[in-house]
RODO-2510 file (C-alpha; in nm, 4 decimals, decimal comma):
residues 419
     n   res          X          Y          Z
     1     x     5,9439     1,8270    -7,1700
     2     x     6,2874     1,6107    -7,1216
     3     x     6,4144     1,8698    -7,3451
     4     x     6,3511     2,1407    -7,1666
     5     x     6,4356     1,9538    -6,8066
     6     x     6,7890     1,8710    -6,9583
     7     x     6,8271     2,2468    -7,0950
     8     x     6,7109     2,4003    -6,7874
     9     x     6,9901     2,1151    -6,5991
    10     x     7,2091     2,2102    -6,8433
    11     x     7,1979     2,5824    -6,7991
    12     x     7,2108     2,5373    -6,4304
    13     x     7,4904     2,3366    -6,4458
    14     x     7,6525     2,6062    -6,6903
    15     x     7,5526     2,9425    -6,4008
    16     x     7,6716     2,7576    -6,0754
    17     x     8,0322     2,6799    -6,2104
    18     x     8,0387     3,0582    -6,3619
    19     x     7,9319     3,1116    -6,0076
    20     x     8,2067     2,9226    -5,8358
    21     x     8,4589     3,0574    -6,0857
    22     x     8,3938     3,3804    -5,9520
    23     x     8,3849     3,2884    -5,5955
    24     x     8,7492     3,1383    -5,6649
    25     x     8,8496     3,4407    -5,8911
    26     x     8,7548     3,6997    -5,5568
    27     x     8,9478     3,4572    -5,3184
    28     x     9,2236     3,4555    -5,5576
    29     x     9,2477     3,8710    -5,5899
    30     x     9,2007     3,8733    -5,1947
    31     x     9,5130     3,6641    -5,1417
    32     x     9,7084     3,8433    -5,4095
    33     x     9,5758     4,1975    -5,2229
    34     x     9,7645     4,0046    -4,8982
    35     x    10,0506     3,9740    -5,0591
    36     x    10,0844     4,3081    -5,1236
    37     x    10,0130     4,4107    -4,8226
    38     x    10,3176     4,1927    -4,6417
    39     x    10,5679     4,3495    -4,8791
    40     x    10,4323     4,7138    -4,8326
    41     x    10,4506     4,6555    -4,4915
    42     x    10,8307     4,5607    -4,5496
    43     x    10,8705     4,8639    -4,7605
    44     x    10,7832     5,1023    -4,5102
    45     x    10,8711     4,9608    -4,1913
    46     x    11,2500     5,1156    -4,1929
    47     x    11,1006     5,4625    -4,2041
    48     x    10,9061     5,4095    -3,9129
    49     x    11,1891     5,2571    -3,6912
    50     x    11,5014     5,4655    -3,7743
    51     x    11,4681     5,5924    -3,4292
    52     x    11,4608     5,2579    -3,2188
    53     x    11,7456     5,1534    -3,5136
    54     x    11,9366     5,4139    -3,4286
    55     x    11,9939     5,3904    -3,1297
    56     x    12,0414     4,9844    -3,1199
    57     x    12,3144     5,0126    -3,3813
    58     x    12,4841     5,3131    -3,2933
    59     x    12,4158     5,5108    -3,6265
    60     x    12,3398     5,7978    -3,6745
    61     x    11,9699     5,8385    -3,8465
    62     x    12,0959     6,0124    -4,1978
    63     x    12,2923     5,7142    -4,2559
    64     x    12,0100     5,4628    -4,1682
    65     x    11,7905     5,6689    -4,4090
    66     x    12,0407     5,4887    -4,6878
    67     x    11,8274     5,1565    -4,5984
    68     x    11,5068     5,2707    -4,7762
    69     x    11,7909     5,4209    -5,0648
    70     x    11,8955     5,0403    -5,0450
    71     x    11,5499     4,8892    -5,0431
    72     x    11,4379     5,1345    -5,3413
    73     x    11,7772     5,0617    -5,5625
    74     x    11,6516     4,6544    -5,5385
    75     x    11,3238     4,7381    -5,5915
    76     x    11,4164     4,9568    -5,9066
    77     x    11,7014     4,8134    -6,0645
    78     x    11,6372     4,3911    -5,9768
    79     x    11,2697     4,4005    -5,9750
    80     x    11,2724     4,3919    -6,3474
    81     x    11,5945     4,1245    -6,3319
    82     x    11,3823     3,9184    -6,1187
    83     x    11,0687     3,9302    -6,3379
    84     x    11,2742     3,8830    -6,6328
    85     x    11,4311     3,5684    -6,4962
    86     x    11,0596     3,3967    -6,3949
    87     x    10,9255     3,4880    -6,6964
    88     x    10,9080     3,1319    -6,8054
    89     x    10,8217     2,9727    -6,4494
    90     x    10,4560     3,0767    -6,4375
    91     x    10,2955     3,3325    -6,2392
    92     x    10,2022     3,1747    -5,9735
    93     x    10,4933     2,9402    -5,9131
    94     x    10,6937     3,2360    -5,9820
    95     x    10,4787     3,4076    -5,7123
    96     x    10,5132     3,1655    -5,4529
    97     x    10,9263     3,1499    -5,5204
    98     x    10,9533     3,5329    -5,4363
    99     x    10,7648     3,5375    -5,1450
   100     x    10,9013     3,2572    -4,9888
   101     x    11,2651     3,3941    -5,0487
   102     x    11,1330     3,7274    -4,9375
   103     x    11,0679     3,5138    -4,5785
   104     x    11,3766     3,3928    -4,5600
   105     x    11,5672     3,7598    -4,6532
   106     x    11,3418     3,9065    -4,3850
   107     x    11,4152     3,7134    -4,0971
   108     x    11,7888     3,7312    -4,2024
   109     x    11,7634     4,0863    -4,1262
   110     x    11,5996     4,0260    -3,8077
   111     x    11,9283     3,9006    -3,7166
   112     x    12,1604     4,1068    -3,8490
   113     x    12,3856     4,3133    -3,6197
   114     x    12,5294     4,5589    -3,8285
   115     x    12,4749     4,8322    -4,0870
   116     x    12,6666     4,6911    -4,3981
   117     x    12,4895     4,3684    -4,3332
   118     x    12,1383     4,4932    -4,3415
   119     x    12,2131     4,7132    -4,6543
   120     x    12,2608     4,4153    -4,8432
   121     x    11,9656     4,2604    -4,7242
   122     x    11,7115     4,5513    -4,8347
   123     x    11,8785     4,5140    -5,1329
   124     x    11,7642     4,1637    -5,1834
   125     x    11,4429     4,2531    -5,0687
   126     x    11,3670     4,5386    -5,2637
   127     x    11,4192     4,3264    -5,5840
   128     x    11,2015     4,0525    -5,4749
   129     x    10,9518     4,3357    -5,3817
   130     x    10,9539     4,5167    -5,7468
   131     x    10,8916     4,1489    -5,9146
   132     x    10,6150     4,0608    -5,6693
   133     x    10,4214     4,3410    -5,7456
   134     x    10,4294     4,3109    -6,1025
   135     x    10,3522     3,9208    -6,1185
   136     x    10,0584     4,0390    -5,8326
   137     x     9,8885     4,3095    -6,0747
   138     x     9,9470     4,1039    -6,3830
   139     x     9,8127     3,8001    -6,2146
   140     x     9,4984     4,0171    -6,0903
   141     x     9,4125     4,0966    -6,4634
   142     x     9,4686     3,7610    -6,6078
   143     x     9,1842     3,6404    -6,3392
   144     x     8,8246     3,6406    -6,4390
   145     x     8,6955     3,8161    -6,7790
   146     x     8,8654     4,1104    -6,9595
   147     x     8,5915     4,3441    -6,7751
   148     x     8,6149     4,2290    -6,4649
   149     x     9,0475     4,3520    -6,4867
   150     x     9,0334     4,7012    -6,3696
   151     x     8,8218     4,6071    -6,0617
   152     x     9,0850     4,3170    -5,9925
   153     x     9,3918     4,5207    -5,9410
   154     x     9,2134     4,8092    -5,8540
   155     x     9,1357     4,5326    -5,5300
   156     x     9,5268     4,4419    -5,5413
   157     x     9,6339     4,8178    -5,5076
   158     x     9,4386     4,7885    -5,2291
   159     x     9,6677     4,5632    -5,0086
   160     x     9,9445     4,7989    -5,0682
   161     x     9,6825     5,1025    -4,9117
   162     x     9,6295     4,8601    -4,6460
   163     x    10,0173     4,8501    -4,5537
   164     x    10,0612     5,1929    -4,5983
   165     x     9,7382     5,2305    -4,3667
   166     x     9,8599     4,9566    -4,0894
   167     x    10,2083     4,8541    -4,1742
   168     x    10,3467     5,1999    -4,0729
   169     x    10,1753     5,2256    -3,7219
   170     x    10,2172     4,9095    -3,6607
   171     x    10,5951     4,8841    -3,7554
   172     x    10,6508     5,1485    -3,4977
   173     x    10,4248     5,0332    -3,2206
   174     x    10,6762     4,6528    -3,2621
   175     x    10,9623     4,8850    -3,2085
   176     x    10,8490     5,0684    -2,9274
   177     x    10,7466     4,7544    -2,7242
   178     x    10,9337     4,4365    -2,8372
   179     x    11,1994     4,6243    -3,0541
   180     x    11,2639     4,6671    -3,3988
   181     x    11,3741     4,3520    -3,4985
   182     x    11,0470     4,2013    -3,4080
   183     x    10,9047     4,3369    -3,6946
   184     x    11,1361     4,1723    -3,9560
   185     x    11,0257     3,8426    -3,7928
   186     x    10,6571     3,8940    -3,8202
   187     x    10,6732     4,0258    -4,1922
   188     x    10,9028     3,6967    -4,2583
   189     x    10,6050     3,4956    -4,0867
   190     x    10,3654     3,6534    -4,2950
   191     x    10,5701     3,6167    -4,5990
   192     x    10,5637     3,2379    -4,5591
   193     x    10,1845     3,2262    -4,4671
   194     x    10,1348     3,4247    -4,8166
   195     x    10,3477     3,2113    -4,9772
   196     x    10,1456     2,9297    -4,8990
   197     x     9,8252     3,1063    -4,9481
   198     x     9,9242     3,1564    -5,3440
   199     x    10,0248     2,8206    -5,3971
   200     x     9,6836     2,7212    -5,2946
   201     x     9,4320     2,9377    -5,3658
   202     x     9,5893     3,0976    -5,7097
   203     x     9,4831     2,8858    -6,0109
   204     x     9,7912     2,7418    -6,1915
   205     x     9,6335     2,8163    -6,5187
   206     x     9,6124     3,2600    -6,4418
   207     x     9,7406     3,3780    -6,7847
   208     x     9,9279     3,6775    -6,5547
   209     x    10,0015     3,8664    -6,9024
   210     x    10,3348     3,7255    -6,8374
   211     x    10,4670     3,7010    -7,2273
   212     x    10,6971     3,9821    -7,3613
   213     x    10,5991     4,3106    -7,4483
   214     x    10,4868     4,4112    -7,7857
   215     x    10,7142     4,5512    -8,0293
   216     x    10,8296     4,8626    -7,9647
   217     x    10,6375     4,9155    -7,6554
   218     x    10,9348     5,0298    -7,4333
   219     x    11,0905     5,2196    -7,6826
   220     x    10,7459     5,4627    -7,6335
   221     x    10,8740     5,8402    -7,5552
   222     x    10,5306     5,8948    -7,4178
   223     x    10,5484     5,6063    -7,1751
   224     x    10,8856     5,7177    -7,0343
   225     x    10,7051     6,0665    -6,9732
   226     x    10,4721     5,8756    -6,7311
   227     x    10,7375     5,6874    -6,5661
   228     x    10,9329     5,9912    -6,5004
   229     x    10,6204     6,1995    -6,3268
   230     x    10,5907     5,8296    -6,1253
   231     x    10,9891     5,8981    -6,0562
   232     x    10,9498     6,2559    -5,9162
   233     x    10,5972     6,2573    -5,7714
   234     x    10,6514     5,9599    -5,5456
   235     x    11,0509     6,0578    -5,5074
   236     x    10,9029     6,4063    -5,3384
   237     x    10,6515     6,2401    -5,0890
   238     x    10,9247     5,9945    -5,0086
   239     x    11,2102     6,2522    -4,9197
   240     x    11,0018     6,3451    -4,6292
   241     x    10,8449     6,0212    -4,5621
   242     x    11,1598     5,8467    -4,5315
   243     x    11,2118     6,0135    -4,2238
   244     x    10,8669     6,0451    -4,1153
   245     x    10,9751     5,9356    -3,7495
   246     x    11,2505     6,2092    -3,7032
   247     x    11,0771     6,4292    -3,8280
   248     x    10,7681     6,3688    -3,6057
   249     x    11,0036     6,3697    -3,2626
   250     x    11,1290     6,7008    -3,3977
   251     x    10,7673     6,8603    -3,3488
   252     x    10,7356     6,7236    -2,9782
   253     x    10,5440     6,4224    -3,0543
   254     x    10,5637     6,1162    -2,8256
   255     x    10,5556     5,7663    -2,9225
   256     x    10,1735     5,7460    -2,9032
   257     x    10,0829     6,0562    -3,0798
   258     x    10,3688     5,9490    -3,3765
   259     x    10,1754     5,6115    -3,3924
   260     x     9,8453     5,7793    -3,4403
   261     x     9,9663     6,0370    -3,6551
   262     x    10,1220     5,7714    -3,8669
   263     x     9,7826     5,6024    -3,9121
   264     x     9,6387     5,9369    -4,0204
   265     x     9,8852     5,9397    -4,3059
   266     x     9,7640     5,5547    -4,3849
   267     x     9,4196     5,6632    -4,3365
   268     x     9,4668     5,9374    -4,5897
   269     x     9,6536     5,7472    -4,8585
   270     x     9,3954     5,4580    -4,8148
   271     x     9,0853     5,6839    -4,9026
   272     x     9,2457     5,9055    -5,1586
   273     x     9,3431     5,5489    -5,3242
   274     x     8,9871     5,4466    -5,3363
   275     x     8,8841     5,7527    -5,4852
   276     x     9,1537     5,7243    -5,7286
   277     x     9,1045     5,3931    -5,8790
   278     x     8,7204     5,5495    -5,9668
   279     x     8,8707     5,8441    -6,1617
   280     x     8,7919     5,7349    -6,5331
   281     x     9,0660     5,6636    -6,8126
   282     x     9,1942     5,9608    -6,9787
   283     x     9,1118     6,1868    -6,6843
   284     x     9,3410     6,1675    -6,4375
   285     x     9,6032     6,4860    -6,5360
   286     x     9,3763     6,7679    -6,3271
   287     x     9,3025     6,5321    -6,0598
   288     x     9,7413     6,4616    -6,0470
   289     x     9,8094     6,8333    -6,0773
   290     x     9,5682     6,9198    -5,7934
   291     x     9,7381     6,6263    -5,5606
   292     x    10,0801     6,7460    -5,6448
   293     x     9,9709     7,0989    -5,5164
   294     x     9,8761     6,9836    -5,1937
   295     x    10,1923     6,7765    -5,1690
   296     x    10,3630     7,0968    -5,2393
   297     x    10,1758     7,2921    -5,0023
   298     x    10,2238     7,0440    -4,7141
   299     x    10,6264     6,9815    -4,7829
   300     x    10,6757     7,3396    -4,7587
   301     x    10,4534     7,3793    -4,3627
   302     x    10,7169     7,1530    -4,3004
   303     x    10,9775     7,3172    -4,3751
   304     x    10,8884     7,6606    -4,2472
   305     x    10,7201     7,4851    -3,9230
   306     x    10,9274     7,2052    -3,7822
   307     x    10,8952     7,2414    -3,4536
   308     x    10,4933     7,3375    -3,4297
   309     x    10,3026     7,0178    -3,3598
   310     x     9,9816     7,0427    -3,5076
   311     x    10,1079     7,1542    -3,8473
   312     x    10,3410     6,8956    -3,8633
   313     x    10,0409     6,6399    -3,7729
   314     x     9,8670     6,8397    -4,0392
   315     x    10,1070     6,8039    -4,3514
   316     x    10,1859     6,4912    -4,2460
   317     x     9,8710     6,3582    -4,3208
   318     x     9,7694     6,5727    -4,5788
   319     x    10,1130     6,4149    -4,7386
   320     x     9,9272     6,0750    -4,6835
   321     x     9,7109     6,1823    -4,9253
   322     x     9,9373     6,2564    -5,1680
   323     x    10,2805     6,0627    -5,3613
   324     x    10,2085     5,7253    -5,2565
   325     x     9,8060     5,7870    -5,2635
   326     x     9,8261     5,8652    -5,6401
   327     x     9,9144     5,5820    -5,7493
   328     x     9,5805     5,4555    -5,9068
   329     x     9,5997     5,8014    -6,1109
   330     x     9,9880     5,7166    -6,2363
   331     x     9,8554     5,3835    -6,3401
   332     x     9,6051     5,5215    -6,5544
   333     x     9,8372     5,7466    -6,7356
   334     x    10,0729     5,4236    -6,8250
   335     x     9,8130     5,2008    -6,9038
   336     x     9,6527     5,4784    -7,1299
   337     x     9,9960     5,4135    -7,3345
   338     x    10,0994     5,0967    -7,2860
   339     x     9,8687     4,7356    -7,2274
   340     x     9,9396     4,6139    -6,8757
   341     x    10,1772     4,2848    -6,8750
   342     x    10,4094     4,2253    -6,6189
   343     x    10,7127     4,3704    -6,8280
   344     x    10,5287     4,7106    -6,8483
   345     x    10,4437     4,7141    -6,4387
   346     x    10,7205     4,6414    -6,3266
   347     x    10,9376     4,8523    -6,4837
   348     x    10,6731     5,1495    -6,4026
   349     x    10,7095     4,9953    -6,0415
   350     x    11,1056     5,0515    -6,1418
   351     x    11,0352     5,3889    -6,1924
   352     x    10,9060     5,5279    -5,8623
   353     x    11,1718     5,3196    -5,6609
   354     x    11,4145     5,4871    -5,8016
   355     x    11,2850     5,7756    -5,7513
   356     x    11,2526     5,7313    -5,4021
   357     x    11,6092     5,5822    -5,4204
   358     x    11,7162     5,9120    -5,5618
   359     x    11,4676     6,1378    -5,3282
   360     x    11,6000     5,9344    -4,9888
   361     x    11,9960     5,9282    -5,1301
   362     x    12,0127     6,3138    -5,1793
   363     x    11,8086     6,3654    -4,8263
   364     x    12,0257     6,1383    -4,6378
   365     x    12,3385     6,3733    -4,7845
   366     x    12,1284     6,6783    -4,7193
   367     x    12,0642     6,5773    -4,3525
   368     x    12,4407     6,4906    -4,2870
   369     x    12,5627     6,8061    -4,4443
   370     x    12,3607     7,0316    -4,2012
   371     x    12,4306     6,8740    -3,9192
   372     x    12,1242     6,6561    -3,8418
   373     x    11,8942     6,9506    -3,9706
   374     x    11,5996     6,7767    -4,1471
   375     x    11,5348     7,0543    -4,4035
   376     x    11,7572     6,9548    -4,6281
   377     x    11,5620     6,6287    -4,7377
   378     x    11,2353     6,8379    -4,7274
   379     x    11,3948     7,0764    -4,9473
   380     x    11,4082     6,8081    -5,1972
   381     x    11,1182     6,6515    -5,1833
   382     x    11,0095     7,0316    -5,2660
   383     x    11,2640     7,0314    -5,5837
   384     x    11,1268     6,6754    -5,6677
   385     x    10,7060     6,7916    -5,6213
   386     x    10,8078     7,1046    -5,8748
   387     x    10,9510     6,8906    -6,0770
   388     x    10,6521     6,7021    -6,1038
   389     x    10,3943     6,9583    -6,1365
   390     x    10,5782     7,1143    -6,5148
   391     x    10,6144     6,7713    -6,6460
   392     x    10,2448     6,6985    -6,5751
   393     x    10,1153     7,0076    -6,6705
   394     x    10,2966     7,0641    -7,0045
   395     x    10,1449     6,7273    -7,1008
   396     x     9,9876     6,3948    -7,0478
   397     x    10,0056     6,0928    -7,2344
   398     x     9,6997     5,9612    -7,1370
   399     x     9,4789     6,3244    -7,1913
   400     x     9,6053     6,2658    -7,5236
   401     x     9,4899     5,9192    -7,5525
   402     x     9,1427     5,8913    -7,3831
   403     x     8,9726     5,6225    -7,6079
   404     x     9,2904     5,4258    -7,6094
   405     x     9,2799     5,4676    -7,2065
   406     x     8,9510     5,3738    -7,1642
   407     x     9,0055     5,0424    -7,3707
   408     x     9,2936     4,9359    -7,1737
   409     x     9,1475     5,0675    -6,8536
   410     x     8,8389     4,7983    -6,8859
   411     x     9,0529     4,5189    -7,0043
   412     x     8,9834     4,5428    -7,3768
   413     x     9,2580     4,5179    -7,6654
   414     x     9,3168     4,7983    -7,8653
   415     x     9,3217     4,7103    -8,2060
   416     x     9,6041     4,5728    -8,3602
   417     x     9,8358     4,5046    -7,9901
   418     x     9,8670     4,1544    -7,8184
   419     x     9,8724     4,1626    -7,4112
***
């Protein structure tokens, strides 16, 4: 009888710390899904105040466009710099050094009076961006057990719906009312707040997958395929979203109507997100080919309709549903190729930044050449989308590799690789 009293203490004992373990592991993905959501927020909040930029600064809106080119160059080209330099700090103390530099880079450009000035600073804050979210999905697998991964950043991705579901709106509704560099000062404030919020709440122990990749794992022809389909599919949704406000004014919309609109597109890339991150390993090439259609399809009403409000309203949110919305799908193509360490996502995170860099460069030049005419960026978020569509449908990495998907997808080592 003592026996069994101490066993059943014991194995009490043993289920109410596996309990709180997984209370602490939830709190720890929520905070991480926070984080993202700040620098999302950041990310987009340009394209949503060009306007009210504009006209503060006395330049003309192609040339502003060059901030989310700016943004998209740090974010692709230093993100991996920056991730490369922490590697031996620790994730979360390498966590909590980003975003509390990413504070002090935002309010900086909260304050900045002129063009050159805040170039510099999106640069800065683009990098910082690219390393965060790497060090917050890696850090979202290392918590909890190997099964429990996928559901973890699948939670993370999350926060970055979230700020493409309120950041946008909300960026624009700031700019309308207090002005645009209130919004710099509220993402700094919330970039502090997160800061903090890692530094407590993140154990310091979270493996993060933060070692270097396996041999030869970069060098992987079939993983560069996915990164370039991440490079072109987001690279066409962001041609047009990078100038999202313009292009909204252009159809007759008012302030109010471009805020709700704008949460329409959030609204959309929130729920096709969800739906996303449910589509199993291996699977996701029909499910990418029918989302790059649409994108198509809504790219070109804009195009031939610029001036019509309700199909502007209409591909704009169908577009929500698109690029930035297919994310969990691009995801499962890398990691049907490649395990998931921070190395490996941040460099896919890389990817699509430069492809908006690219997508947003070449619109910006489009838009100056004809005079202020928006077409020419839609154009090439058309040229990007069909880009995107023959890569993906003359082959997928992961359709090739569905039981090597599915083990990386649930957290599992394939046989004979190291995370």
């Amino acid at each position: 009888m003592v026996l069994l009293r101490g066993l059943d203490l014991h194995t009490s004992v043993k289920v109410d710390a596996s309990g709180m373990q997984r209370s602490s592991s939830k709190i720890s993905v929520l905070v991480l899904a926070c984080a993202l959501f700040v620098v999302t927020t950041s990310e987009f909040q340009v394209s949503a105040m060009l306007g009210a930029m504009s006209r503060d600064l006395g330049v003309p809106v192609g040339d502003l466009g060059l901030l989310v080119t700016a943004y998209s160059l740090g974010m692709g080209l230093g993100g991996p710099v920056v991730a490369w330099c922490l590697r031996g700090v620790g994730v979360r103390a390498g966590l909590v050094l980003v975003l509390g530099c990413y504070a002090v880079v935002e309010a900086m450009a909260g304050v900045a009076g002129e063009e050159g000035a805040l170039l510099v600073l999106r640069v800065v804050t683009g990098a910082l961006s690219g390393a965060a979210f790497g060090m917050a999905l890696s850090a979202a697998m290392g918590l909890g057990s190997v099964g429990e991964r996928a559901r973890g950043s699948a939670v993370v991705l999350g926060g970055l719906m979230a700020g493409t579901l309120f950041g946008l709106p909300l960026s624009h509704l700031l700019a309308s009312t207090l002005g645009w560099r209130a919004s710099f000062f509220l993402l700094a404030v919330g970039a502090a707040v997160m800061a903090l919020a890692v530094f407590v709440c993140l154990p310091e122990s979270v493996a993060g997958h933060d070692g270097p990749p396996s041999s030869g794992e970069l060098r992987d022809g079939r993983l560069w395929l996915c990164y370039l389909s991440s490079f072109l599919t987001i690279g066409g949704v962001f041609a047009a979203f990078a100038f999202i406000d313009p292009i909204l004014r252009g159809a007759g919309l008012g302030s109010g109507r471009s805020t709700l609109t704008m949460l329409g597109f959030g609204g959309a890339a929130f729920l096709v997100n969800r739906w996303g991150g449910r589509v199993r390993a291996g699977a996701a090439r029909p499910w990418l080919l029918a989302g790059l259609v649409v994108q198509l399809a809504a790219l070109l009403v804009l195009v031939l309709a610029p001036g019509r409000p309700l199909p502007v309203v209409v591909a704009v949110v169908l577009l929500g549903g698109t690029g930035i919305a297919l994310n969990p799908l691009l995801v499962n193509r890398v990691v049907a190729v490649a395990d998931p360490g921070v190395l490996v996502n941040t460099v896919h995170t890389s990817a699509i930044t430069l492809g908006v860099a690219a997508a947003t460069t070449l619109g910006s030049r489009a838009i100056t050449a004809g005079g202020g005419d928006l077409r020419g960026t839609l154009l090439i978020g058309v040229g990007f989308t069909v880009a995107a569509l023959v890569l993906v449908a003359v082959g997928d990495a992961g359709a090739r590799h569905p039981g090597r998907g599915r083990a990386v997808a649930a957290g599992c080592r394939p046989s004979g690789r190291g995370v």
